[in-house]
N, C-alpha and C positions, 0 to 999 in steps of 0.2 A: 507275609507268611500266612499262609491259610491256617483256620484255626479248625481245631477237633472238640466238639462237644461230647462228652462219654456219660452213658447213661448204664453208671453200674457194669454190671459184667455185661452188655451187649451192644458195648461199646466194638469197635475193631482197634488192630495194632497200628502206628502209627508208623508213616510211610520216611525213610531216610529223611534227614532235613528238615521235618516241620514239626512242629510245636505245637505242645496239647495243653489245653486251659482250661481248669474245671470250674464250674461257678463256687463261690467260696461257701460254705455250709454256717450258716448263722451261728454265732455264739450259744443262744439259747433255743431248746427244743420250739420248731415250728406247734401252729398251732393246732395239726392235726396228731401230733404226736404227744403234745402234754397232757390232756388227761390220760391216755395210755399210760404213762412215762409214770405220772400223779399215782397210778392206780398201783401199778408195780411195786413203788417206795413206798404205797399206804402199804400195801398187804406184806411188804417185807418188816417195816417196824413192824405193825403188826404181831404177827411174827416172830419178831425178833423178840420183840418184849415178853410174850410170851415164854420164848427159851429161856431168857434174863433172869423172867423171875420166876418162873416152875423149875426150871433145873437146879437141884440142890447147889449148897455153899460147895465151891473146888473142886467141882464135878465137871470140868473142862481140865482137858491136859493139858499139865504147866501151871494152871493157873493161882494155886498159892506163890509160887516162885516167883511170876511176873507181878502180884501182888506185894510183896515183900522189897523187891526192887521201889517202888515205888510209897512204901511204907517209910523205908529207910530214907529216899531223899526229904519226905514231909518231915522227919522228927529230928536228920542231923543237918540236912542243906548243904549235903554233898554226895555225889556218886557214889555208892558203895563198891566194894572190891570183889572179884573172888578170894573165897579162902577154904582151904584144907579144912573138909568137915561141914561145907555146904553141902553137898551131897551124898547122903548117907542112903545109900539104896536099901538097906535091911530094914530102916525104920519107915525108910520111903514108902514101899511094899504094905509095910505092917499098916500103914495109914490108909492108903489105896484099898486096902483089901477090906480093911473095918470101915469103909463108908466114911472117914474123916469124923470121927466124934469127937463133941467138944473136947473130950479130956486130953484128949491127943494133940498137943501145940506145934502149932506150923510154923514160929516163928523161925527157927532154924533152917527150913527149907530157903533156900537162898542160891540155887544154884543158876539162876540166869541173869546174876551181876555182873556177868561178862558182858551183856548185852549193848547196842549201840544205847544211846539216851535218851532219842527225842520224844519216842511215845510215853515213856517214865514222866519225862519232864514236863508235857504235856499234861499226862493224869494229875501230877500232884494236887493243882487246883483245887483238882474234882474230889482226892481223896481229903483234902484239908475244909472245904468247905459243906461237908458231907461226913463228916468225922471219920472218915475213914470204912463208912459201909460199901457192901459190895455192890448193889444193886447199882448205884452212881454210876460208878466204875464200870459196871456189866455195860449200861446201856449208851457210855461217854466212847465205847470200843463200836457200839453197836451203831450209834451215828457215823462213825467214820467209815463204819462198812456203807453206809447208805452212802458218802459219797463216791467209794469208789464204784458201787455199781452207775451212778452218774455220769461219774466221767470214762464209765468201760460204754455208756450208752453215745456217748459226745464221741468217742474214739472210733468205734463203728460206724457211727455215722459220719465221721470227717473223713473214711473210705470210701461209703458208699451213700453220698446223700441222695441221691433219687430215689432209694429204696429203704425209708424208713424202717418199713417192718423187721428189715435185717439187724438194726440197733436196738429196735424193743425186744424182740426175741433174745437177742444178748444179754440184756440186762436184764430181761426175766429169769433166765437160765441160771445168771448168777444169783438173782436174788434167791431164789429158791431151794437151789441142792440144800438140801436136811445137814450134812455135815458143815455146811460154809456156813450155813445161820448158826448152828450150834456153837460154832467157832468162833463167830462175832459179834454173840452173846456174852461172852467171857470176857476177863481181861486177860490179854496176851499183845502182843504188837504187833499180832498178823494184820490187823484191820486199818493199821498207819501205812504199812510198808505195801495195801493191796490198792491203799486211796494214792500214795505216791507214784507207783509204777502204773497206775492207770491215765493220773495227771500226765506222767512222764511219757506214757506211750502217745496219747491226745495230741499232745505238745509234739512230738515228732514226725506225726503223719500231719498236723497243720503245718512244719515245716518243710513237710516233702511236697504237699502241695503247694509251696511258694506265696502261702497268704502272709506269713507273720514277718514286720518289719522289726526287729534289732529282736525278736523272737529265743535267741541264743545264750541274752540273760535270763531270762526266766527257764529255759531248758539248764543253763549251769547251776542258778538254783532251786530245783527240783533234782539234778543228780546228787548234790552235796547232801539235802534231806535223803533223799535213800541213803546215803551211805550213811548219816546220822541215825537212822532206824531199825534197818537189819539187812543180813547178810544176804536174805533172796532179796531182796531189791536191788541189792548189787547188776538183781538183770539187765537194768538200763545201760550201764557201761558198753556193754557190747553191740548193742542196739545202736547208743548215739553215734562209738565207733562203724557201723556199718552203712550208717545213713551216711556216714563221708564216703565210701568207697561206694556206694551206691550215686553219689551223687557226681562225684568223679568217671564213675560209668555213664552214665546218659549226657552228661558235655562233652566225650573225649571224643565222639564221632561228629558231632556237628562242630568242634572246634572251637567250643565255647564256653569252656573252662573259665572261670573268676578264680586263679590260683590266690590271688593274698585275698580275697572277701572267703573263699574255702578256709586257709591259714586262720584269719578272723573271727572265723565262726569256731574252727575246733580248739582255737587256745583259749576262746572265750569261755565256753562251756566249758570243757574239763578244769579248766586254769580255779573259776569259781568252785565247778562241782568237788577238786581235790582240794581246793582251801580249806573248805567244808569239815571235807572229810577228812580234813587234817587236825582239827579238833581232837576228834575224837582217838585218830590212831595217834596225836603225838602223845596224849593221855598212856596210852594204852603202851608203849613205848615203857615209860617210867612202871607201868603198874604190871605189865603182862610180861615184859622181857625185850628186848630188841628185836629190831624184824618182826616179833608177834604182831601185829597191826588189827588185826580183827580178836585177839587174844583164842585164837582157836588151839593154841597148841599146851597154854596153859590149861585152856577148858579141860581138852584130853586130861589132863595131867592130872586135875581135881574131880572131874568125875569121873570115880570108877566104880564099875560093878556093873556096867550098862552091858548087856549080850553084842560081844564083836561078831564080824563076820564067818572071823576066823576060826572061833570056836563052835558057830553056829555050826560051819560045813563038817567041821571036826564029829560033832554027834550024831546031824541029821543028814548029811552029803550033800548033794548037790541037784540031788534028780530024786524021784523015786517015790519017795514018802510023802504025804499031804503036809508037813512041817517040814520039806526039804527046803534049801536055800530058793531055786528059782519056783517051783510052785507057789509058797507060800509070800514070795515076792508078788507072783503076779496076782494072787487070789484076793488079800489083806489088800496092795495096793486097791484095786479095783473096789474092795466092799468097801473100805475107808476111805473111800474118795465120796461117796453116796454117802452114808452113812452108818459108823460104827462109834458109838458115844461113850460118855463118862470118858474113861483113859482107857478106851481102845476096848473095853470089854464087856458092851452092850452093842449086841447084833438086833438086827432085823432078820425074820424068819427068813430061811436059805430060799423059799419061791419070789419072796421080795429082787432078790440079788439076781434070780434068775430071771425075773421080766428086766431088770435094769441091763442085763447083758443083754439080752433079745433087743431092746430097745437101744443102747449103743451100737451093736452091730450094724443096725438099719442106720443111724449117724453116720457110723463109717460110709454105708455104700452111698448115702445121698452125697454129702461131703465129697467123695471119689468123684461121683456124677456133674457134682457141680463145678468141681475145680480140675475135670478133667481138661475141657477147653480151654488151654490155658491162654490163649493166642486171641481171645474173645477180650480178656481184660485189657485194660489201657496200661499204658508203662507206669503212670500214677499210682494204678491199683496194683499191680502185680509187684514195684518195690513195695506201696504200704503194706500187702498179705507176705511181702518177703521178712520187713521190720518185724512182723508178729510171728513169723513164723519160728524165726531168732530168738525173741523172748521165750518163745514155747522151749525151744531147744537147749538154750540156756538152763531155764528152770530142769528140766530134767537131767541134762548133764550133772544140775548141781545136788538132785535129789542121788542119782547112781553114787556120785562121789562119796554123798553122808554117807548112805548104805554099804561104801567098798571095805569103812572100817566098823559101823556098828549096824546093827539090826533094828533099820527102825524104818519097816514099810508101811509108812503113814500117808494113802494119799492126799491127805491135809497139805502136804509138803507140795502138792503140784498146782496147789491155788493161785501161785505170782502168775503159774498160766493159761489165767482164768478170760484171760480176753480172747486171747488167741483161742481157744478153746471153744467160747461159746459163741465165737464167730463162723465157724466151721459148724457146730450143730446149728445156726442160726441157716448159714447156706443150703445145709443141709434138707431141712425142714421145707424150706425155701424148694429145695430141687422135687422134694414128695409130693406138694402142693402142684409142682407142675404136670410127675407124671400124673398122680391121683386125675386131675383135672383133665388132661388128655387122654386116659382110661376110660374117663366115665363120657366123656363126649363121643370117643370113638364106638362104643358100646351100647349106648344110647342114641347114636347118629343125631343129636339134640344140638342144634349149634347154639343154643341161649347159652349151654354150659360154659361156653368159652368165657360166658360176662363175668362169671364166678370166680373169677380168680383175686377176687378179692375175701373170701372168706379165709382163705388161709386158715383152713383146720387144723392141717398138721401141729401148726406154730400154737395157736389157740389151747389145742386139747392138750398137748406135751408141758406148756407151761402150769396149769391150770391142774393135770394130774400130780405134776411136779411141788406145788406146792400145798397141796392135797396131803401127797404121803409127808411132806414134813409139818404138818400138822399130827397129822397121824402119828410120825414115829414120836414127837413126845409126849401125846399123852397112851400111847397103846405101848411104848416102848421103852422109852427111858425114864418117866416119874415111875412106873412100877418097878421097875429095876433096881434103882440104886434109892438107898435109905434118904430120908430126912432127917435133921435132928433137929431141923428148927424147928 
């Protein structure tokens, strides 16, 4: 069988009957890529630490809440429950609003006991060996972000390993947005559930490439951890289910199907991943109510006071007003996805948000540019940008859903699809670099310029601006904003 070597997207499609083999992408960053790679996760700790420790105490949304979860398992050495009266929105408010002063006690804030375990059960350590400071805790969340930008680096690059710069530009991207540090600064279990479903997505595109032998235990335990951790990591489920009907696609024309090693593979993973996850929902079962399995219905039940959807349209409608339902959907999504800090109510100046639109827009048209050829990619790569493209999707279905019943456009909540994401501006960047370079040659009639295509400016300036303004937005932005009282 003749074999097809593919080099990134200039590869071609693969002819009836033959068979495509990519060379396998090394476990660990090559050696033109680590200090890149090095340089990224110094400037993101960095960074980070700086969020950690300049951003006042509970000055991340949630985070007394996720704090107290993990309080409670250090001093009773078990799960906490929800209960009637963890949520108290008037007092909630009144705390939020006065900058969280000592006098004001947060122990009663308790309202994300509902939550899966494993990032809790993880922190405890850190809060027992640490008495219980936050700073610990800020930067024990803040490491876990550093590995998922790693393995969002290892996941890009096990699509497209001929083209390095496309996995650094990814994990710059991530490391960078002002909101995603800000967020993984704190303690909250975004930063478990973003290191899991980055492991988890890695692990599926090394499956799709046909490198990993019995590869299916470690993909079932990586789905059981998501479901141990939280609800968007949930993303994986549908992903691993798609990689069977994908992968039932591409044998069903050559005729060479492996139905019971396909069987093998999908009872192995889920069989492990829902053991897992049976843990937690048979718990949940006795504590939340039958059928509640993720205890969401309970949740509803005990926290009230939150602005529904329903009374939103009730006051402001639907269209119309700058605080209608769908404007204020797409605007707030949009600035909160960049950055809008403390609990949603420290902006960056409105020209900030309008270069970050000008500057997404041009994302979108590169991205369009790059992935319009779609008949360029190898069937390898066109399933793996399918698997991520499913995550993305996923993740937003699951953000429309929060939003059908309460009002909470937080683009924080679109960070599970943070790979898929920054692989598209990564392409994207990628596609400016080519016209920029083919402008200025044609223009300049200079054929040296063709050698240039190794400066890659675009990628270069946009990460490097990018992490610029989140420097910037905490000390011009959010320490002058919100009080200290330490």
């Amino acid at each position: 069988m003749p074999k097809l070597q593919t080099a990134g997207g200039q590869g071609s499609s693969l002819r009836s009957g033959a068979r495509e083999t990519i060379s396998p992408a090394p476990l660990l960053p090559s050696a033109a890529s680590s200090p890149a790679l090095f340089a990224i996760l110094l400037a993101y700790l960095l960074l980070g630490y700086l969020y950690a420790s300049r951003t006042p105490a509970w000055q991340v949304p949630d985070e007394p809440a996720h704090y107290n979860v993990i309080r409670q398992i250090a001093q009773t050495g078990a799960l906490p429950k929800l209960e009637p009266g963890d949520y108290d929105q008037d007092y909630l408010g009144r705390v939020v609003g006065a900058g969280f002063p000592p006098d004001l006690a947060l122990d009663g804030v308790q309202y994300q006991d509902y939550q899966p375990p494993l990032y809790y059960l993880l922190a405890t350590p850190v809060f027992i060996l640490f008495a219980g400071a936050l700073l610990p805790l800020r930067l024990f969340s803040l490491i876990l972000g550093a590995g998922g930008v790693i393995f969002a680096f290892l996941a890009v690059r096990e699509l497209f390993p001929l083209r390095p710069l496309l996995a650094l530009t990814a994990a710059g991207f991530i490391a960078f947005i002002p909101q995603h540090i800000a967020m993984l600064a704190g303690v909250n279990n975004d930063s478990l559930s973003e290191l899991i479903i980055a492991l988890g997505l890695w692990l599926i595109l090394r499956e799709n490439n046909r490198r990993l032998k019995n590869g299916c235990w470690w993909l079932g335990v990586v789905l059981g951890l998501a479901l141990l951790t939280k609800v968007q990591a949930y993303v994986l489920v549908p992903v691993f289910a798609l990689y069977i009907i994908l992968q039932w696609r591409r044998a069903r024309p050559a005729h060479t199907m492996d139905w019971r090693g396909l069987l093998r593979w999908s009872l192995t993973v889920f069989g492990i991943g829902l053991a897992l996850g049976a843990l937690y929902w048979g718990r949940n079962w006795f504590v939340c109510g039958p059928a509640d399995f993720v205890c969401g219905n309970w949740h509803n039940h005990v926290v009230i006071g939150q602005p529904t959807t329903r009374e939103w349209i009730t006051e402001y409608g639907w269209w119309g007003r700058e605080q209608s339902l769908l404007p204020r959907l797409f605007k707030f999504t949009f600035d909160s996805f960049w950055g809008v800090f403390g609990w949603m109510g420290v902006f960056m100046p409105e020209r900030i948000y309008k270069i970050l639109l000008t500057f997404t827009l041009l994302l979108v048209i590169g991205a369009a540019g790059a992935l319009r050829p779609w008949r360029v990619f190898s069937m390898t790569e066109r399933d793996g940008l399918t698997l991520l493209a499913a995550s993305a999707l996923t993740t937003c279905a699951l953000y429309l859903y929060y939003n059908f019943n309460f009002v909470q456009h937080q683009g924080r909540y679109l960070f599970p699809a943070l790979i898929p994401i920054a692989l598209a501006v990564a392409l994207s960047l990628e596609q400016w670099d080519k016209w920029l370079v083919g402008l200025m040659a044609y223009t300049t009639r200079n054929s040296k310029l063709e050698t240039r295509l190794t400066s890659h400016l675009p990628s270069l300036l946009s990460l490097l601006l990018l992490a610029s303004l989140a420097f910037l937005a905490l000390y011009r932005f959010i320490i002058p904003a919100l009080p200290n009282w330490g």
